[in-house]
Structures are given as C-alpha cells and as structure tokens.
C-alpha positions as CSV (number, residue, x, y, z in Angstrom):
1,X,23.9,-145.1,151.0
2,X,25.8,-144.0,154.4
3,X,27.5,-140.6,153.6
4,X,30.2,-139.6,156.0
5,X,30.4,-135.7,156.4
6,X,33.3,-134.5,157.7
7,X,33.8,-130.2,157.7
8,X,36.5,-128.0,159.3
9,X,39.2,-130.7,160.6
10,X,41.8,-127.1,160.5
11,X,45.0,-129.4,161.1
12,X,44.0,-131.1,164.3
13,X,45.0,-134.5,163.7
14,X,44.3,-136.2,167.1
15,X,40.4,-135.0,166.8
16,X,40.4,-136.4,163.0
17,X,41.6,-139.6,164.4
18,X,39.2,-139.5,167.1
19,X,36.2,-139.3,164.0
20,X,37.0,-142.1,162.3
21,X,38.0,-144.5,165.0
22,X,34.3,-143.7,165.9
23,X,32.8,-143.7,162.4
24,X,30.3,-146.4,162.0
25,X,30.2,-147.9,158.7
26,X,29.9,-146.0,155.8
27,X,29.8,-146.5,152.2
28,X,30.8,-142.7,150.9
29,X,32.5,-139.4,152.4
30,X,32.4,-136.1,151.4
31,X,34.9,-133.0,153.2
32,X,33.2,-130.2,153.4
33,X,36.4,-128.0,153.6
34,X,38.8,-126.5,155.4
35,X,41.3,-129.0,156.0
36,X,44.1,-126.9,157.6
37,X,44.6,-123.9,158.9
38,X,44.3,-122.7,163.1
39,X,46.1,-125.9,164.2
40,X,49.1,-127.4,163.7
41,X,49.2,-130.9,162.1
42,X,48.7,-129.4,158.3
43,X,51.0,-132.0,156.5
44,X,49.5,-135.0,158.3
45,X,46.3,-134.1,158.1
46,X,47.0,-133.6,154.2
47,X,47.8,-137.0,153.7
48,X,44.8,-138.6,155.7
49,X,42.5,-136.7,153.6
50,X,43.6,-137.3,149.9
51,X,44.5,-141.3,151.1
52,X,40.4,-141.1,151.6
53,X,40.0,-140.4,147.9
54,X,37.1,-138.2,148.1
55,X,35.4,-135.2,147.3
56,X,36.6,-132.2,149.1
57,X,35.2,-128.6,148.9
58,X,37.9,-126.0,149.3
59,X,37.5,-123.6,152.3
60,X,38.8,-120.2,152.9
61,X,41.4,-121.6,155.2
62,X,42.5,-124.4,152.8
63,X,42.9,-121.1,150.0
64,X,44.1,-118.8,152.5
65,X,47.2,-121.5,153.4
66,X,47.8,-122.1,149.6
67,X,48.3,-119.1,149.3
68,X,45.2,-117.7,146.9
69,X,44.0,-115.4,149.4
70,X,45.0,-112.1,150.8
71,X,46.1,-112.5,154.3
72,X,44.3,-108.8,154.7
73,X,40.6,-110.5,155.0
74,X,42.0,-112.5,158.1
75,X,42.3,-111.3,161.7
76,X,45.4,-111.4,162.9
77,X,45.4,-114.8,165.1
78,X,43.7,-116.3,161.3
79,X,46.6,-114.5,159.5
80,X,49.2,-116.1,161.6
81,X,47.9,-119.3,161.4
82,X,48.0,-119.1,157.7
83,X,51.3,-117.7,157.5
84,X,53.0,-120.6,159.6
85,X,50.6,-123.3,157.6
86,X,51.6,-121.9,154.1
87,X,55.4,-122.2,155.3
88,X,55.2,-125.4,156.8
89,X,53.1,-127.5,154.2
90,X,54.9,-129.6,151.7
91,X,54.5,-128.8,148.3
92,X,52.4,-131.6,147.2
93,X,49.9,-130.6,149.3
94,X,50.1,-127.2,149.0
95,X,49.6,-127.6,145.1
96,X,46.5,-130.1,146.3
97,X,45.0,-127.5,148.1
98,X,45.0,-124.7,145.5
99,X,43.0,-127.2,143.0
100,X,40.4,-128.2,145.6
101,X,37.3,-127.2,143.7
102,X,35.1,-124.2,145.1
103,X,31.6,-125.3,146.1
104,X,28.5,-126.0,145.5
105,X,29.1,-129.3,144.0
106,X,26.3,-131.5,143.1
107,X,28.6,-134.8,141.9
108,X,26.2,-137.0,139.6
109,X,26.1,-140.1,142.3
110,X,24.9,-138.2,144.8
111,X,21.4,-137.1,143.0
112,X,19.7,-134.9,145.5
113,X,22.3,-133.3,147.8
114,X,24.4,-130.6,147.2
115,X,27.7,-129.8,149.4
116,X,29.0,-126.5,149.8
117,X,32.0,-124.9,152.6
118,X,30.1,-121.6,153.4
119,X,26.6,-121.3,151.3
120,X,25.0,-122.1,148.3
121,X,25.1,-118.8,146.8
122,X,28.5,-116.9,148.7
123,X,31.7,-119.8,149.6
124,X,32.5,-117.7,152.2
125,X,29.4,-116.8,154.0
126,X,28.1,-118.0,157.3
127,X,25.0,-119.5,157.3
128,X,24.2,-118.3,161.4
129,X,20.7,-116.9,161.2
130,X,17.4,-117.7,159.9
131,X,17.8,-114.5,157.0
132,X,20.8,-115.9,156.0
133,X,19.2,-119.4,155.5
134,X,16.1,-117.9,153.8
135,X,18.4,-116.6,150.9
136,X,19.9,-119.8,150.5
137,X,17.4,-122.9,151.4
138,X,14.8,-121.9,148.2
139,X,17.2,-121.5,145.1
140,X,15.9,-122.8,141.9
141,X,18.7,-125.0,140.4
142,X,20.1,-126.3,144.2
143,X,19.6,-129.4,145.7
144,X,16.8,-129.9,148.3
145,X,19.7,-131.4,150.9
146,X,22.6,-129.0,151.3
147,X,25.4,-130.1,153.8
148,X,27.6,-127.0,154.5
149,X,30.4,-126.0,157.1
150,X,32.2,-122.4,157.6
151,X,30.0,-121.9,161.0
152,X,31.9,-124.9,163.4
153,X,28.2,-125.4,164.7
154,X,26.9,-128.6,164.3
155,X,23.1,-128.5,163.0
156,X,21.5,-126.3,160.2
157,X,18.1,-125.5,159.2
158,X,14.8,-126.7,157.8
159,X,12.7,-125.0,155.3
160,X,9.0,-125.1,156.9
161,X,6.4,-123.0,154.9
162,X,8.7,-120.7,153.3
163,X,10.5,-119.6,156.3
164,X,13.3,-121.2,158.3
165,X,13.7,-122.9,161.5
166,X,17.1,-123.4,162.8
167,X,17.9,-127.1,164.5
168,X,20.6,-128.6,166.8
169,X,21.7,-131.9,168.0
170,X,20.2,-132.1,171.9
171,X,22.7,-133.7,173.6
172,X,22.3,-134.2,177.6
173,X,25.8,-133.9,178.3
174,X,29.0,-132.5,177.7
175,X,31.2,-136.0,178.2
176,X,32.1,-138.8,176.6
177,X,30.7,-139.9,173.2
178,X,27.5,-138.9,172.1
179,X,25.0,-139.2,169.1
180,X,21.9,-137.6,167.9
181,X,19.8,-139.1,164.6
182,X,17.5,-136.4,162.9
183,X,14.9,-137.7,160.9
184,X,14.5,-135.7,157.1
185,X,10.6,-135.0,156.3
186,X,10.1,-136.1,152.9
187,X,9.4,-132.9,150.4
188,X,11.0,-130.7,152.9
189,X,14.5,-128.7,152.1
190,X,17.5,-128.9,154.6
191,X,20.9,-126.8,154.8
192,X,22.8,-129.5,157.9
193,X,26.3,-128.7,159.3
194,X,27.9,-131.8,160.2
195,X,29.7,-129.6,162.8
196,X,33.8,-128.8,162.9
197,X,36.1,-131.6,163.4
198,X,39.1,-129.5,164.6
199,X,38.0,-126.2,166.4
200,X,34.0,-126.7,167.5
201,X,32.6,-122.9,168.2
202,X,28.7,-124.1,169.8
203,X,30.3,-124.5,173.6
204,X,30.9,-128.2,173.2
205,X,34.8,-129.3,172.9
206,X,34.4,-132.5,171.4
207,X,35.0,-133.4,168.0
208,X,32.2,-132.9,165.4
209,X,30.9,-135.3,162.4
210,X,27.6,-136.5,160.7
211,X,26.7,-139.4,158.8
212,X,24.0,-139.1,156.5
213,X,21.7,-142.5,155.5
214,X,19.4,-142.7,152.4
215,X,17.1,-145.9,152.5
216,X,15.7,-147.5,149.7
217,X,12.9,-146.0,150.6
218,X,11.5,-142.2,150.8
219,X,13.3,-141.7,154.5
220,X,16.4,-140.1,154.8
221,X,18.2,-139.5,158.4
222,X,21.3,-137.6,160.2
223,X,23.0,-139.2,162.7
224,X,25.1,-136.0,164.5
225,X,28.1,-137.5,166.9
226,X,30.2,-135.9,169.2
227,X,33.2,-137.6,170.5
228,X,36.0,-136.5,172.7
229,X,40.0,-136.8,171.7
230,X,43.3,-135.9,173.3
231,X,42.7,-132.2,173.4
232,X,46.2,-131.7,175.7
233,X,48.1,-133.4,172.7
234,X,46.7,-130.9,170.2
235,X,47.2,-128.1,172.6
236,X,50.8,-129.3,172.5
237,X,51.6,-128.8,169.2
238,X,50.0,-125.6,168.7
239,X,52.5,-124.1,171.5
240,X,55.2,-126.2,170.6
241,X,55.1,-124.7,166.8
242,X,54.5,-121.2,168.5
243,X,51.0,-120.4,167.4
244,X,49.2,-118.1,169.3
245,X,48.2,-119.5,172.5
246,X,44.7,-118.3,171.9
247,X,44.0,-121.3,168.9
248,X,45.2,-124.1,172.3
249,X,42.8,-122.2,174.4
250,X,39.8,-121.8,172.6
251,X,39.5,-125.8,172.0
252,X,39.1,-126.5,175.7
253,X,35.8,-124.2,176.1
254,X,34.3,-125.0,172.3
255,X,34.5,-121.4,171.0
C-alpha cells in the first residue's frame, strides 16, 4: 500500500496543486486536517478535498471556520482569518466541515496506523518536544504508527527504549524539489508529521507532504517531499481579500 499524507493545506490552493502534481503514485490518502483557515482559497480548496473521497481528520482551524469554536482561543491574526473564512465559505462546505470527524481514527483497512490532527490523547495539542511525545507514543489501545499534523513541521519522533528521539527530513538545500525516505524499524513505535501543505513553520517555504509505503513484507518506509509552488500568487490573494499582511509574509521565510 502507498498512503498519501497530506496535513495543514489552510486554503492555499497553488501549494496543494503543487503536492499532487508532484505526488508519485499512490493507492490511498488520508488528510490529516486543517483544510482552511490562514489563506485564502477556502472554497476551492473545499472542493479538491472532498472530490478525493477520503478520510479527513478535522482540525482546529477547519472547526474554528465552521464555526464550532470560540474565536476567543485564537490570536488575533488566527481570529481574523477565521472570521473572513467562516464568511466566505459556501454552505456546502461549511456544513462538510462541521461533520469532519475528530481524531484519532484507526479506519479498519488501515490495520496498524492511526491518524490524528494534534495528538493521540489532546486534538489540539502540539506534539513539539520529546515530553510531549513521551505521553503520547506508549498508549495502550493506539496504533504503533501515528501520522499527525497541528505542528507545520515535517518529521516526528521514534520511540527508542522508552524514551523519544525526535527526527527530521535532512535536506541539503533550500531549492527546488526535494525528497527524503525514512526507513521504519520493525517493532519500533513512530508519531511522523507529513509536514504543512499551506503555511510550513521549520524555516523551509516549500510545500510539505509524505507518502507512506507498506511492503508485503515486515518493512515499512516514509518518503518526506518538499516542493516549491507559486508562493507570489498565494501571497496575492491573501492581500487582495485583505487578510493581514502577516499570513503573505510569513510563507516566504517558512515560519
């Protein structure tokens, strides 16, 4: 099986487009949440997503722009972002978002992996640090293979010995297209970010994905890409629908 992980796309249809035009061949996807919010392609990005016809894990963002979360727990660029999202969705998708189902989800034909947007045990936690990994990479009932999102940082954690040890991608450079395949260690437990589609926060611009291969065999691998998409265009929209200018600017540094 190849599993295509897509996480945080946040409206920004140009780098979605960018993803799958350089998505190898795949058999399965899963979204790992967030589909709108911060940029400002919300209703086109919609209807890519649900034509996939796949599982989707609902993000804060996705119920903060359906409007089943208090604007309050935002900051105020976030709360903006919402706002404008909430107000300029159609209803068929706003009434898609608010029945995305909250995570983990552990569908039967995918025996083994486990996808959640923040964590296993908290939707909206971030899973930054090796403490929060440790109270999430050992549950009894979980998966041994969690994919999550929430961070925008492409990588995750391994559990070695009982404790974790955090991984990333090691890309030489900062241009062009790029890949990275990670190995699993049989018997070992994983929590693996795919990385953001639509706002990367790990100092790296481009456009963030995985694709996740299960052999017949006991190996199992992660194939991390980076690729890079029309960044001005994006930037564009998000000034031409009078967003803040700090959710254009933050794309063109990764943060």
């Amino acid at each position: 099986m190849r599993l295509l992980l897509l996480s945080d796309i946040h409206a920004n249809l140009e780098a979605l487009e960018a993803c799958l035009a350089a998505t190898p061949a795949y058999d399965r996807i899963v979204n790992l949440g967030d589909v709108v919010g911060y940029n400002a392609s919300p209703n086109e990005v919609c209807e890519r997503v649900i034509a996939m016809n796949a599982p989707v894990v609902r993000g804060n963002h996705d119920r903060a722009c359906a409007g089943l979360t208090d604007l309050k727990e935002f900051n105020p660029v976030a709360a903006i972002s919402a706002y404008w999202t909430k107000n300029t969705l159609q209803p068929d998708y706003l009434d898609w978002l608010r029945a995305l189902p909250r995570g983990p989800l552990q569908p039967d034909d995918f025996p083994g992996l486990e996808f959640v947007h923040g964590a296993p045990l908290d939707e909206d936690e971030y899973l930054l640090n090796t403490a929060a990994a440790d109270d999430n990479i050992e549950l009894p009932g979980h998966a041994p293979l969690i994919f999550f999102g929430h961070t925008h940082i492409q990588g995750g954690f391994v559990d070695e010995d009982g404790e974790s040890r955090p991984f990333r991608p090691p890309y030489e450079s900062l241009a062009g297209p790029v890949q990275h395949t990670m190995w699993l260690t049989p018997g070992e437990r994983y929590l693996i970010n795919p990385g953001s589609v639509g706002q990367p926060r790990d100092s790296d611009w481009r456009a963030a994905f995985a694709l996740f291969e299960n052999s017949a065999g006991p190996l199992a691998s992660v194939t991390f890409y980076r690729v890079p998409y029309d960044i001005k265009k994006t930037q564009e929209r998000i000034l031409s629908a009078q967003l803040p200018e700090r959710l254009a600017s933050r794309l063109q540094i990764g943060r």
